[in-house]
N, C-alpha and C positions, 0 to 999 in steps of 0.2 A: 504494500500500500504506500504511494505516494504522500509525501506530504501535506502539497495540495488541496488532497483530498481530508485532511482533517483540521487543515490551517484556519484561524479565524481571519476573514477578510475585509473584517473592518476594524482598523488600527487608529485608536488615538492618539496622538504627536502632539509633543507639547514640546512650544520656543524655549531655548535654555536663559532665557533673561527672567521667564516664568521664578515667582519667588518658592522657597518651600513650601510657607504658608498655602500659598494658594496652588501648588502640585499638589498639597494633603487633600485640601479640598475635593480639588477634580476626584482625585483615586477615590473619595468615598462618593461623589454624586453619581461615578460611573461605576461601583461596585470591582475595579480594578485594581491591583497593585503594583504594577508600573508598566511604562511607556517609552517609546523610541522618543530621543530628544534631536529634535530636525530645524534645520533655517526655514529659511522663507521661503524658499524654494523648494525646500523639500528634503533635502540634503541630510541623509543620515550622522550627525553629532557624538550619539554617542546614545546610550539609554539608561532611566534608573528608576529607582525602584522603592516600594515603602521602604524596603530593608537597609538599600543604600541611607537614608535618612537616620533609622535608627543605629545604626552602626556609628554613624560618625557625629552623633547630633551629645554634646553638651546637655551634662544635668545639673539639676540642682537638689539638692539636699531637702528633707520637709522641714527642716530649719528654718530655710530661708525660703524657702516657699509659703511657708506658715500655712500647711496646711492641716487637718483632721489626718491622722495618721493613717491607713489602710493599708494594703497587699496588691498585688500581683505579680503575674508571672511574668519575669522578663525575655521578652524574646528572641534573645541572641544568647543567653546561655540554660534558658528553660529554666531556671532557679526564682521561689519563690522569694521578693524581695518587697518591701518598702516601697510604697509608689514614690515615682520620682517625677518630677518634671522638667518640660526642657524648657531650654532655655527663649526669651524669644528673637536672642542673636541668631540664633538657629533658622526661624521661619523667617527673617526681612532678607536673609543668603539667596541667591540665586542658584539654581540647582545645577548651574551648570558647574559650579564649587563640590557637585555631589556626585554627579553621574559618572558613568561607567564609559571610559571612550574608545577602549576598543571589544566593542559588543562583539558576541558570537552571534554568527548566522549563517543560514543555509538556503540552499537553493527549492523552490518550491517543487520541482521534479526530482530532492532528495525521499530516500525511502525513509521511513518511519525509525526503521533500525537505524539509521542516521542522528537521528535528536535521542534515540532512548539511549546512544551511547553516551552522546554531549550531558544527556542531563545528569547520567551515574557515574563520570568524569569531572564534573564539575558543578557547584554551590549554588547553579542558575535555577530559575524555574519558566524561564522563559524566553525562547529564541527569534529572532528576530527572521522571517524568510524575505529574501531580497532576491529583486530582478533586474541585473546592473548597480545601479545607484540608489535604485528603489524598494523603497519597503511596500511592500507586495503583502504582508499578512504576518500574522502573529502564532506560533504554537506553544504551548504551555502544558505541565505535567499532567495535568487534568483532564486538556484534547489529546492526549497520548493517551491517556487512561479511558476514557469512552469511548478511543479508536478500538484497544484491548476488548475493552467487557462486548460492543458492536460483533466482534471478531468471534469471541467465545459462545454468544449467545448464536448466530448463524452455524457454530461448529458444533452446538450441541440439536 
């Protein structure tokens, strides 16, 4: 099975002048967590992602946040901590201080077996399919995985 055939073909692009602030936004109004970062033309930048944010985003302590003290799970080491808050140097950053610039991607007439090796090789969940210069469509662990169960359920 081709790529293609399980690629999403409609791709959000967001300007890398785009602030964090308002990338966090977008990712929750479009129920996404991250995006190819392109000029105006179109022009593949680079891409990033909620994770890129948390990764590199400044905390602060409930000290100085003053806040009610609470829990959660942090997401980059899964350990239950302290809510923390970032900071808001963090969200006025333009994201292109955040993104990822040299994105993986493949070709949309790559096979399947293609990205399920990119994805257990490496930390992504999402690769970018290009045609030329163009981003052509998006796959992610998720359309690999309902390509799978598609696959299973026809085999049973």
């Amino acid at each position: 099975m081709k790529i293609k055939d399980v690629m999403s073909k409609k791709v959000l692009s967001v300007d890398p002048e785009m602030s964090v602030k308002e990338f966090i936004r977008l990712m929750e109004e479009h129920h996404i967590t991250g995006a190819p970062v392109t000029d105006d033309k179109g022009k593949l930048l680079g891409v990033i992602s909620v994770a890129d944010v948390i990764k590199k985003s400044n905390y602060v302590n409930k000290e100085l946040a003053h806040c009610e003290e609470c829990y959660e799970v942090d997401p980059t080491t899964g350990l239950v901590e302290v809510h923390k808050y970032y900071t808001e140097e963090l969200f006025e950053k333009q994201i292109s201080c955040l993104m990822t610039k040299k994105p993986i991607f493949i070709s949309p007439e790559s096979e399947i077996e293609d990205a399920v090796k990119i994805f257990l090789e490496t930390p992504i969940h999402r690769i970018l399919i290009m045609e030329g210069e163009k981003v052509v469509g998006i796959v992610s662990t998720k359309d690999i995985l309902k390509a799978l169960q598609q696959t299973c359920k026809k085999g049973a």
